[in-house]
ZAKE-113778 format. One line per field, with one value per residue: residue in one letter; x, y, z of N, C-alpha, C, CB in turn. Coordinates in steps of 0.02 Angstrom, whole numbers, plus 50000, padded with zeros to 5 digits. Atoms other than C-alpha are relative to their C-alpha. Last residue first. Glycine has a CB too. Example, Ala and Ser with C-alpha at 12.3 -4.5 7.8 and 13.67 -1.06 7.14 Angstrom:
2
aa	[S/A] $
n.px	[49958/50045] $
n.py	[49941/49941] $
n.pz	[49997/50000] $
ca.px	[50684/50615] $
ca.py	[49947/49775] $
ca.pz	[50357/50390] $
c.px	[49961/50045] $
c.py	[50055/50060] $
c.pz	[50037/50000] $
cb.px	[50020/49950] $
cb.py	[50023/50001] $
cb.pz	[49929/50062] $
This chain:
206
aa	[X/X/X/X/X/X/X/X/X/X/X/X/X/X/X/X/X/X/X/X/X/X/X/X/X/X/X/X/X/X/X/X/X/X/X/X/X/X/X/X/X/X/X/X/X/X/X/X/X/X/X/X/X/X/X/X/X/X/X/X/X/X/X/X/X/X/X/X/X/X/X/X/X/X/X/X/X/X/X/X/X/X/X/X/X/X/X/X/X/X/X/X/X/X/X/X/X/X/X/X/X/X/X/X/X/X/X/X/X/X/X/X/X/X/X/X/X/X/X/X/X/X/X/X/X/X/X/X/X/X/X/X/X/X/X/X/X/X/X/X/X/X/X/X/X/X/X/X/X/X/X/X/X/X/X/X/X/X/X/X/X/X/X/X/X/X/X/X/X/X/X/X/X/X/X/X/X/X/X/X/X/X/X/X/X/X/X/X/X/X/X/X/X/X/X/X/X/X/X/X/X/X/X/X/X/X] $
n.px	[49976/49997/49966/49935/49969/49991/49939/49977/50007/49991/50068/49988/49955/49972/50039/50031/49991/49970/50034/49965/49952/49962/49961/49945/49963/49967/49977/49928/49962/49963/50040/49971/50033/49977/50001/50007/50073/50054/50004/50073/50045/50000/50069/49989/49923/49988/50018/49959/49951/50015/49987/49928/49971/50002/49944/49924/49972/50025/49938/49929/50010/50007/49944/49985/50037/49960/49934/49986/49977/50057/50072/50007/50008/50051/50009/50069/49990/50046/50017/50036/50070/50029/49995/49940/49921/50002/49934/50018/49967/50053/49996/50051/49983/50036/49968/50077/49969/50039/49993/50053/50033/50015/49946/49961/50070/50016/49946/50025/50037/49972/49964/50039/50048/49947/50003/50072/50006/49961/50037/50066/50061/50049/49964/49968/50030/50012/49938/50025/49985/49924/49965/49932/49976/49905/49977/49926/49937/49992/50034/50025/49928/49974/50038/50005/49932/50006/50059/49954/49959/50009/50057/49940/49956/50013/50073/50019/49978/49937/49997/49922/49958/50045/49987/50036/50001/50036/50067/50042/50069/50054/50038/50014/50039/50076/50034/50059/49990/50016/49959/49937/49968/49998/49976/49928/50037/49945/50019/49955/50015/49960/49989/49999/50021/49940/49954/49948/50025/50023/49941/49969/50054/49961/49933/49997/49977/49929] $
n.py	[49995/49924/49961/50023/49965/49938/49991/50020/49958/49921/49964/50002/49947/50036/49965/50037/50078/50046/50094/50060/50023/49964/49929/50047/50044/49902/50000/50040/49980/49927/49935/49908/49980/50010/50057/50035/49987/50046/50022/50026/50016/49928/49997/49961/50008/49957/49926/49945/50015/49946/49895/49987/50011/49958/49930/50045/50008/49924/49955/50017/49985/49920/49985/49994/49928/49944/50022/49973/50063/50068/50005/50008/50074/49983/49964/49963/49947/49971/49905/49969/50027/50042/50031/50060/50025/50040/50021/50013/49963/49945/49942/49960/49929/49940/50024/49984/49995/50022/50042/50032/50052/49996/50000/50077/50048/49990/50060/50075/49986/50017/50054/50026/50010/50006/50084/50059/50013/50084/50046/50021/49958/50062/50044/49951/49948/50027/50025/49959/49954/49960/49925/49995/49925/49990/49920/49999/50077/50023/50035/50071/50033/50059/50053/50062/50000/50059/50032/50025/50043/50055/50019/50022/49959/50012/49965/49945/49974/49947/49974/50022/49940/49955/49936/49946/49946/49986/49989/50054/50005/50081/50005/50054/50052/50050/50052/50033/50047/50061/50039/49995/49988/49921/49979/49947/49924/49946/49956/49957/49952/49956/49930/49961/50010/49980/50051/50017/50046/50065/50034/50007/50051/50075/50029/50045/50067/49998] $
n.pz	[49956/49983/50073/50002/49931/50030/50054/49981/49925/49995/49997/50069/50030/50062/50077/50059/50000/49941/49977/50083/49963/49967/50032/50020/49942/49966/50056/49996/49907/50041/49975/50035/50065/50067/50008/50065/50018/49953/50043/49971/50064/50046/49985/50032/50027/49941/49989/50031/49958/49927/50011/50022/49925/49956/50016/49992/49938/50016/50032/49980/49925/50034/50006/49937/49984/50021/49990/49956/49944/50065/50013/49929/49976/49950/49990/49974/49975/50030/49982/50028/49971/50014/49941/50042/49966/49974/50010/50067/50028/50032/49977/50013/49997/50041/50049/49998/50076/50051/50043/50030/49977/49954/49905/49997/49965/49926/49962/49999/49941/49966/49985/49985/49913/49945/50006/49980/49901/49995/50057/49941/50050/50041/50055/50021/50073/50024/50045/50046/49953/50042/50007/50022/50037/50022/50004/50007/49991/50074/50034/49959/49987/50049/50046/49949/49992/50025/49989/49975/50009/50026/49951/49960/49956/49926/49991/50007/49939/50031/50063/50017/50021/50019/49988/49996/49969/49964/50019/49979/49988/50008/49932/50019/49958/50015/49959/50052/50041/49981/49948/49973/49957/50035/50070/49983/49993/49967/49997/50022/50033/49947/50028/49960/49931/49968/49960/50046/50062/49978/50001/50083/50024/49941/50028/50081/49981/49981] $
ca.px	[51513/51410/51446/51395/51246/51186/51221/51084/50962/50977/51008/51195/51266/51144/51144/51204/51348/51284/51266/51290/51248/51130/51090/51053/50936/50863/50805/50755/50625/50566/50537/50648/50617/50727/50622/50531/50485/50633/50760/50759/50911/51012/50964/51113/51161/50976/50898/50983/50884/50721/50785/50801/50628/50546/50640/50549/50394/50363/50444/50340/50171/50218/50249/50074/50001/50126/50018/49854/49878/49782/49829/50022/50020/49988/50087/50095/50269/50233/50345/50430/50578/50754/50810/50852/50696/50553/50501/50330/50301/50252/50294/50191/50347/50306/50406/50429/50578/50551/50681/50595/50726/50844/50879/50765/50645/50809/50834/50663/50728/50891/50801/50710/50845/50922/50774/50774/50964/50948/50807/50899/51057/51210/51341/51242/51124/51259/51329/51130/51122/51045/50921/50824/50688/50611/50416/50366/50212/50099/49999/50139/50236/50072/49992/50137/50144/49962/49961/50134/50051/49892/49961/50097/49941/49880/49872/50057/50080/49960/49818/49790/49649/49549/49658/49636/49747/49668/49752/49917/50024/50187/50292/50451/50503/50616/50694/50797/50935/50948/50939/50874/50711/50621/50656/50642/50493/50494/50376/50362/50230/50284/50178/50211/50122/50122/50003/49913/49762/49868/49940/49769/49713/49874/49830/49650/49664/49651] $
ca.py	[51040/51055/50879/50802/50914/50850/50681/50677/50755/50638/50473/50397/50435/50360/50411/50309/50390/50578/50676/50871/50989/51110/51051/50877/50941/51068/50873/50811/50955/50968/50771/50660/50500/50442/50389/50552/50586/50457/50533/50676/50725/50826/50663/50557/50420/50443/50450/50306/50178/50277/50242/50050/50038/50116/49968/49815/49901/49949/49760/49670/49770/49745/49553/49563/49631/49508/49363/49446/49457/49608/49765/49722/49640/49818/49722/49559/49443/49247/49140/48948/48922/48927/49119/49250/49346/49424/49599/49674/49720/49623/49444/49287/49145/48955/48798/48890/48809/48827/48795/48899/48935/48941/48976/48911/49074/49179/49126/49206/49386/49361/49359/49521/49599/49576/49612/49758/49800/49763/49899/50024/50022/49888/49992/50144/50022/49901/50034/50077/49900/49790/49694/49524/49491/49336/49262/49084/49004/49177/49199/49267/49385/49430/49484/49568/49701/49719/49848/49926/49955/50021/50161/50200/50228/50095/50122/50117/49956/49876/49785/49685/49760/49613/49474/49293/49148/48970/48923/48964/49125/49104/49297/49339/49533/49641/49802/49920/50020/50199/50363/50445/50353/50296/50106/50093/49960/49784/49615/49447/49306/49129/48998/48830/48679/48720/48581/48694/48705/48775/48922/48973/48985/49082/49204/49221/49249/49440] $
ca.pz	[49616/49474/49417/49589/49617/49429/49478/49628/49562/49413/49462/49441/49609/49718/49875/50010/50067/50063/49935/49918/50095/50009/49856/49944/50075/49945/49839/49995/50059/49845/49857/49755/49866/49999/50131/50131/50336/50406/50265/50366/50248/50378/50508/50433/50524/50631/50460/50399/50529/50466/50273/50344/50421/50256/50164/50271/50256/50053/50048/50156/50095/49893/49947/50019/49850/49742/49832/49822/49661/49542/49621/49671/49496/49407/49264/49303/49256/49277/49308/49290/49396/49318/49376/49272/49345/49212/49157/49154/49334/49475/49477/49516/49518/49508/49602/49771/49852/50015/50174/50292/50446/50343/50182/50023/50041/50018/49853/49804/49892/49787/49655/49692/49736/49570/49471/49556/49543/49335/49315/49458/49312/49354/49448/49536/49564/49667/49762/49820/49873/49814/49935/49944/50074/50118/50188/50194/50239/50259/50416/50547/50416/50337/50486/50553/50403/50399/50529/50459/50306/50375/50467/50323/50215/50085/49897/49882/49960/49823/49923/50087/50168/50241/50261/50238/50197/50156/50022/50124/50052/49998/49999/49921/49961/49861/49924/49826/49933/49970/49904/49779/49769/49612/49610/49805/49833/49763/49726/49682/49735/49780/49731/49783/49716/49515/49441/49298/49393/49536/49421/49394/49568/49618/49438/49500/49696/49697] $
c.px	[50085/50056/50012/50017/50084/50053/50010/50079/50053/49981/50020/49920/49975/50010/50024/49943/49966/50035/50019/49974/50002/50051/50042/50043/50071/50033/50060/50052/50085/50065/50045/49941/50016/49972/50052/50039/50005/49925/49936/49980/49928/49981/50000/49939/50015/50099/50049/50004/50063/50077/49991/50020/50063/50064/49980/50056/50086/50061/50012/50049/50066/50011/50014/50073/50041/49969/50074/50081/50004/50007/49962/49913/49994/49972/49937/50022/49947/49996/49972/49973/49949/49955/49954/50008/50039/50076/50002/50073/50001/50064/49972/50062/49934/49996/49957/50012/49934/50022/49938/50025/49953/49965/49973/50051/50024/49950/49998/50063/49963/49935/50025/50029/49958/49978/50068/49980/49927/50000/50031/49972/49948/49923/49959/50063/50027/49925/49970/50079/50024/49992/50041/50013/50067/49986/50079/49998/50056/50057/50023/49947/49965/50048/50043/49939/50001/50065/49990/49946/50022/50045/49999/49973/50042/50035/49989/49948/49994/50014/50069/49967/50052/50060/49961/49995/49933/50012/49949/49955/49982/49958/49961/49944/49957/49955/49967/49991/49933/50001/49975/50076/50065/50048/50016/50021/50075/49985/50074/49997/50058/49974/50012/50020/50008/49957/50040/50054/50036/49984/49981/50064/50031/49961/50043/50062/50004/50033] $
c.py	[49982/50020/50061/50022/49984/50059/50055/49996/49979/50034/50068/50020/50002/50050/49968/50031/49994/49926/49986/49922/49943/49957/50044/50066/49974/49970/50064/50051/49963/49996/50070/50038/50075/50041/49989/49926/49967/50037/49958/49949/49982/50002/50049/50056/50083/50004/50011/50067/50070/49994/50031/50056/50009/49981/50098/50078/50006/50006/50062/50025/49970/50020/50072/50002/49993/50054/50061/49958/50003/49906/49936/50039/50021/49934/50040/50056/50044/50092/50033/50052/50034/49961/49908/49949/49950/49983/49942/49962/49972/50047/50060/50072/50041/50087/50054/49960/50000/50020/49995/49948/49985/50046/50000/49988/49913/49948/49999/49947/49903/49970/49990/49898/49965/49969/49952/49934/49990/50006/49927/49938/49979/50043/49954/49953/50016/50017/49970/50013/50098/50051/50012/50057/49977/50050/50038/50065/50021/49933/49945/49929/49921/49962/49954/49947/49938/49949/49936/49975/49962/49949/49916/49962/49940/50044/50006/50055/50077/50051/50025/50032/49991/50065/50052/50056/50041/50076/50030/50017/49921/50013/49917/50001/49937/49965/49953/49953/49996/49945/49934/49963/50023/50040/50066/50005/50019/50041/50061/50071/50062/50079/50048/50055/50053/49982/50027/49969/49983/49947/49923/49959/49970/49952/49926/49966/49960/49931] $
c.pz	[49985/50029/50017/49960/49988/50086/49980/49938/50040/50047/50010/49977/49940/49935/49929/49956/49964/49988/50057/50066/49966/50039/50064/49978/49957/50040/50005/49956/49961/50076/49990/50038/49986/49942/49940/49972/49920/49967/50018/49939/50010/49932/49944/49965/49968/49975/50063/50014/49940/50022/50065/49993/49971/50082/50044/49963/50022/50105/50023/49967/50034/50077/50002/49995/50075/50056/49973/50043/50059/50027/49969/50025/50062/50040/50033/50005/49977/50006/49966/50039/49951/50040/49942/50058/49985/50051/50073/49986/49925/49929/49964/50010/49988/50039/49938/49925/49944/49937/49924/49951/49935/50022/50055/50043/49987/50039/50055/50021/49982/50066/50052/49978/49995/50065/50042/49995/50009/50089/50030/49957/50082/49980/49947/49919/49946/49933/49929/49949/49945/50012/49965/49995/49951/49974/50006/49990/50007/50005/49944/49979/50047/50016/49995/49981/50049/49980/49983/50059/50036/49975/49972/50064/50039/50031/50076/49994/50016/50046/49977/49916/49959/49982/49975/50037/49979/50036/50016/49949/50001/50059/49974/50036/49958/50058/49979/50018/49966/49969/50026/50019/49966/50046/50005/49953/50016/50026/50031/50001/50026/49937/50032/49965/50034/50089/50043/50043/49959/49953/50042/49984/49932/49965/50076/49972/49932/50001] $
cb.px	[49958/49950/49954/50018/49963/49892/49997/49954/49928/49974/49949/50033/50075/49947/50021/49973/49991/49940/50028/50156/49993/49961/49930/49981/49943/49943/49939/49994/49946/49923/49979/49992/49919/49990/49934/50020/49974/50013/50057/49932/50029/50067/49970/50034/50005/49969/49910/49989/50017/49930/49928/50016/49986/49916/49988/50000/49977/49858/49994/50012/49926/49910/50019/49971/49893/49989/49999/49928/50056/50058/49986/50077/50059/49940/50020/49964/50061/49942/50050/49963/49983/50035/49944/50095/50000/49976/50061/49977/50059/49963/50057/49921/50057/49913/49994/49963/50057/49938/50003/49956/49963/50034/50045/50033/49905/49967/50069/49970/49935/50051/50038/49938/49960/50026/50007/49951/50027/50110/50026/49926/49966/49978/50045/50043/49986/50008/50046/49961/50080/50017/50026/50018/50031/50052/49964/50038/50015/50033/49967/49964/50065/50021/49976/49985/50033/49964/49957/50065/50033/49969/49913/50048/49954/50015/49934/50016/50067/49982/49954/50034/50026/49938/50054/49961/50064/49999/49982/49973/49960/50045/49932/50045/49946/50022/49963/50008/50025/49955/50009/49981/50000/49916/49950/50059/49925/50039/49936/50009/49922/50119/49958/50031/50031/50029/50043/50025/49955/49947/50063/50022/49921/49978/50064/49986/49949/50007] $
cb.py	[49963/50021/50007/49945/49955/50030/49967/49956/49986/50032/49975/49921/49988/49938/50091/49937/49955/49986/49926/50010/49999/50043/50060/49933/49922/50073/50006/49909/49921/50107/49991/50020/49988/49935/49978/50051/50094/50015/49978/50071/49943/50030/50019/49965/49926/49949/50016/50004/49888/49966/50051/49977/49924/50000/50011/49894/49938/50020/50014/49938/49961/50033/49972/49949/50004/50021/49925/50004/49976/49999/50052/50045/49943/50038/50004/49980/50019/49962/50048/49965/50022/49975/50061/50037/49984/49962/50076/50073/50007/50073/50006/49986/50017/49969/49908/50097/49924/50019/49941/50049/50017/49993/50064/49980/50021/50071/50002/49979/50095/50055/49993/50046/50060/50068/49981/50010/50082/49988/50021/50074/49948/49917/49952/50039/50063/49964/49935/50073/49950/50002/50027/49972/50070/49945/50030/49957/49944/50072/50041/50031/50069/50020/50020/50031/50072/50016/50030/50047/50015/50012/50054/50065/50055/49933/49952/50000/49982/50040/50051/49889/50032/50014/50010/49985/50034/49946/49967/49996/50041/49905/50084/49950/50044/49930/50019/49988/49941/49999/50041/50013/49950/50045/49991/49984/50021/50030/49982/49987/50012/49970/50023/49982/49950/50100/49961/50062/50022/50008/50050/50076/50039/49994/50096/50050/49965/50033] $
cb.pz	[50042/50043/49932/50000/50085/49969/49941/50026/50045/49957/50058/49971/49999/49980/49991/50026/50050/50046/49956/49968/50072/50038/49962/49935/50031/50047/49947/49960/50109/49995/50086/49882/50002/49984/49992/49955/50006/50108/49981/50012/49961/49995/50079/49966/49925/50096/50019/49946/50005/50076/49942/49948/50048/50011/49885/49926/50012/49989/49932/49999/50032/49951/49952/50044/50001/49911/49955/50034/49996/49881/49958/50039/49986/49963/49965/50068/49988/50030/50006/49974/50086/49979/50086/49975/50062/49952/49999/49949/50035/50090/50012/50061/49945/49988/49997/50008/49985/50008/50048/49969/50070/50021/50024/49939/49942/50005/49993/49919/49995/50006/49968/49965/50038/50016/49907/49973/50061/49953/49904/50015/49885/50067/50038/50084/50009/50047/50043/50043/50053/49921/50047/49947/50070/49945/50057/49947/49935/49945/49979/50058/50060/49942/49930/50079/50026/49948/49976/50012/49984/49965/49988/50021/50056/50026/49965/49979/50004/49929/49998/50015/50050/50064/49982/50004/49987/50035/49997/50075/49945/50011/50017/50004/50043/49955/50037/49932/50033/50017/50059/50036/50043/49999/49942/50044/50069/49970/50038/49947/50009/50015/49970/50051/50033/49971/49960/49959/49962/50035/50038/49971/49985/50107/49987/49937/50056/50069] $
């Protein structure tokens, strides 16, 4: 899990910041990045891809990382900001925003090499590295994966109590069959996103 940090070292970079989202597939809601810088010396037993780990375990290792790791930032787009620019461009989005973040107060860092996940890079002038199945393979993308997965569950709960007639607190958003009868039967809500299917086909119908 430490090959691509290692790697980037030997090649001079000092601070590696690893790249990560959760809320592409969803419905509803925003799209969560998380930045994370890891010490040389971190160590965590469990830390993997957010989606291999129960909700238990996430929000277990969730404080960890926040108290271990050097620097730790979110960025968000919002589910406006999907609906206008494609989920594709609002991830990379968020997740920029989530490395500008780690140069605002209180951490001030300015990482000088990128680990992200996925196959597509951020319009951003820091060198980078984009890892498919990176929140299995870095353990710097793996704890971003875990501050993200986090950080946006807690948001869909704070939605749920706005707008419990989607229980958005058990699916979070995601096309499940519960959501999907939740929408057919009492159409979108706010932050749904208008331009995903299940969600566009209600609106046309209607």
């Amino acid at each position: 899990m430490w090959q691509f940090e290692h790697k980037a070292k030997t090649q001079g970079y000092k601070i590696i910041a690893g790249i990560d989202e959760a809320g592409r597939g969803p419905l509803a809601g925003p799209v969560v990045s998380a930045a994370v810088i890891l010490p040389h010396d971190f160590a965590c037993i469990g830390i993997n891809d957010s989606k291999k780990l129960s909700e238990k375990k996430r929000n277990a290792l969730f404080p960890i990382i926040k108290e271990k790791a050097i620097a730790v930032s979110i960025g968000i787009a919002s589910h406006h900001e999907i609906d206008q620019i494609n989920i594709l461009q609002a991830s990379l989005l968020s997740m920029k925003r989530a490395v500008e973040n780690l140069s605002t107060p209180p951490d001030f860092f300015h990482p000088d090499f990128l680990l992200i996940d996925g196959k597509f890079s951020i319009n951003m002038d820091i060198d980078q590295t984009a890892l498919i199945k990176g929140d299995s393979r870095s353990i710097s993308i793996a704890a971003a994966s875990i501050i993200a997965k986090v950080t946006r569950d807690a948001i869909m709960k704070a939605f749920h109590k706005t707008y419990p007639q989607y229980n958005f607190i058990q699916h979070k958003g995601y096309p499940t069959k519960a959501h999907k009868e939740a929408i057919l039967k009492h159409g979108p809500c706010p932050i749904h996103r208008r331009t995903f299917k299940g969600v566009k086909e209600v609106i046309n119908a209607g």
